[in-house]
C-alpha positions as CSV (number, residue, x, y, z in Angstrom):
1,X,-4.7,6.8,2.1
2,X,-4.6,9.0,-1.0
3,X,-1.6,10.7,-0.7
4,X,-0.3,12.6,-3.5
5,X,2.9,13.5,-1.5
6,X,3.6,9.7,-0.4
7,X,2.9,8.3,-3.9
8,X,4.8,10.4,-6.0
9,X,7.7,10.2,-3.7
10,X,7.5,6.6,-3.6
11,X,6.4,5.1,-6.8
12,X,9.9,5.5,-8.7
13,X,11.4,4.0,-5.7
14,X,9.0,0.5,-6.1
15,X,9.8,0.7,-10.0
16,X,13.7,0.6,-8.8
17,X,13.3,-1.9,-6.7
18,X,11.8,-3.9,-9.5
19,X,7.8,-3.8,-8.3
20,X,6.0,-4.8,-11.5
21,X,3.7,-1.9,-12.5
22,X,1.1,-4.0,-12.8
23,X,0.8,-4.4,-8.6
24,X,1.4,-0.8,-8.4
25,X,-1.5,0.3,-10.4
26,X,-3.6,-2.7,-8.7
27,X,-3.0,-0.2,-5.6
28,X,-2.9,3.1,-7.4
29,X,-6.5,2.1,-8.9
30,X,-7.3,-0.1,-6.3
31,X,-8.5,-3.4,-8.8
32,X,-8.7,-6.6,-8.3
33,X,-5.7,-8.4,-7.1
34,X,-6.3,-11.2,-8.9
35,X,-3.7,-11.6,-11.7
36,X,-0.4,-11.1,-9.3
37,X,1.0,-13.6,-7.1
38,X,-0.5,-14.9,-4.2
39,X,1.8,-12.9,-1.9
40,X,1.5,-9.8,-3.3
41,X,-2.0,-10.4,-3.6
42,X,-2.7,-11.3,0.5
43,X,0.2,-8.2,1.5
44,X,-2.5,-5.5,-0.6
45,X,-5.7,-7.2,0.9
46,X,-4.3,-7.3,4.1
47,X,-3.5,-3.3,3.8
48,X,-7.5,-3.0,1.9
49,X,-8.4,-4.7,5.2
50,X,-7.3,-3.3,7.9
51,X,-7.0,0.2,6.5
52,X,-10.3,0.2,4.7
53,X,-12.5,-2.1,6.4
54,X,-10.5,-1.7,10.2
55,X,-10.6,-5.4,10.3
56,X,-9.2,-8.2,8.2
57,X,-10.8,-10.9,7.3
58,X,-10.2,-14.6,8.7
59,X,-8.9,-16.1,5.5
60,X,-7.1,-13.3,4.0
61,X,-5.3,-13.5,7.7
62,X,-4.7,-17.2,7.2
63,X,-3.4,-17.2,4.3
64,X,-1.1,-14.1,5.6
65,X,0.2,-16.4,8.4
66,X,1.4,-19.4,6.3
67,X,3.2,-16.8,3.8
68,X,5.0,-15.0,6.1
69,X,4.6,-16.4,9.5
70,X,3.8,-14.4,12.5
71,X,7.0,-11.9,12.3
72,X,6.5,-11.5,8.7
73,X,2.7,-10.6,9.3
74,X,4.0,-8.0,12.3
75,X,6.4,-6.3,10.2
76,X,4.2,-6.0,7.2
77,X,1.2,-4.8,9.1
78,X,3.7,-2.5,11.0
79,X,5.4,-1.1,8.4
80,X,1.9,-0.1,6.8
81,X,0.8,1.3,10.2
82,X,3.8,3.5,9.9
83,X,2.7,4.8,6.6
84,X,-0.6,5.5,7.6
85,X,0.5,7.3,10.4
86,X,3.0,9.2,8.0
87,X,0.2,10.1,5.3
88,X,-1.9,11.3,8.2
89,X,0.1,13.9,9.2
90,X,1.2,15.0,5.9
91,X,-2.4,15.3,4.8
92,X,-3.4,17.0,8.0
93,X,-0.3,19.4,6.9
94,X,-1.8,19.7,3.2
95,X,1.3,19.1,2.3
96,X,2.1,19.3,-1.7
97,X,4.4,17.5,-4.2
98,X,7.5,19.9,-5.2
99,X,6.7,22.4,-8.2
100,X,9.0,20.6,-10.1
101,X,7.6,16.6,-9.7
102,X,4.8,15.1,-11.3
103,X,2.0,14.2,-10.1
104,X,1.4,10.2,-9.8
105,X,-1.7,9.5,-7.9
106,X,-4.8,10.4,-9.5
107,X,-7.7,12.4,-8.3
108,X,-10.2,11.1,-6.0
C-alpha cells in the first residue's frame, strides 16, 4: 500500500522478530517469492492478491488452506485488511515519518 509511515515504523520490528531480510525486501521491492519458504511465499501472494488483483487466485488459496487451515487463512487475511485500512487513513492524512527516522520504503 506504499506507506512510508507504516514501513518505517514497522520494519525494525519484523527484523526483531527475526523476519529474514530477504522476505522483507521480496515485499519492499515486491520480487518474486520464489527463493523463501513456501509459507511465506503463499502469506505475500495471498496479500499481492487480494490487495493488488482484489481477488486471489484458486491455487494460491489452496495452497493457503492446507498451510494454515481456515482460521489461519481468516486471521492472516484479517490482519492484512486491518493494515490496509490503517495505511488508508494515514495516507489520506499524508501523514510523515518523524524528522528524526529514516526513511525505509523507497519511492514509487
Amino acid at each position: 500500500m506504499d506507506c512510508e509511515y507504516v514501513w518505517t515504523a514497522h520494519e525494525p520490528a519484523a527484523q526483531k522478530t527475526g523476519l529474514p531480510q530477504e522476505v522483507i525486501d521480496i515485499v519492499k521491492y515486491r520480487k518474486p517469492v520464489t527463493a523463501i519458504g513456501e509459507k511465506e511465499a503463499v502469506i505475500i501472494q495471498l496479500g499481492r492478491d487480494s490487495i493488488g488483483k482484489h481477488k486471489v487466485g484458486s491455487d494460491t488459496f489452496a495452497r493457503a488452506l492446507k498451510l494454515f487451515e481456515n482460521r489461519g487463512v481468516v486471521n492472516i487475511v484479517s490482519l492484512m485488511g486491518d493494515y490496509a485500512a490503517t495505511t488508508m487513513l494515514l495516507n489520506v492524512a499524508d501523514q510523515h515519518i518523524r524528522p528524526s527516522d529514516k526513511a525505509l520504503l523507497p519511492l514509487p
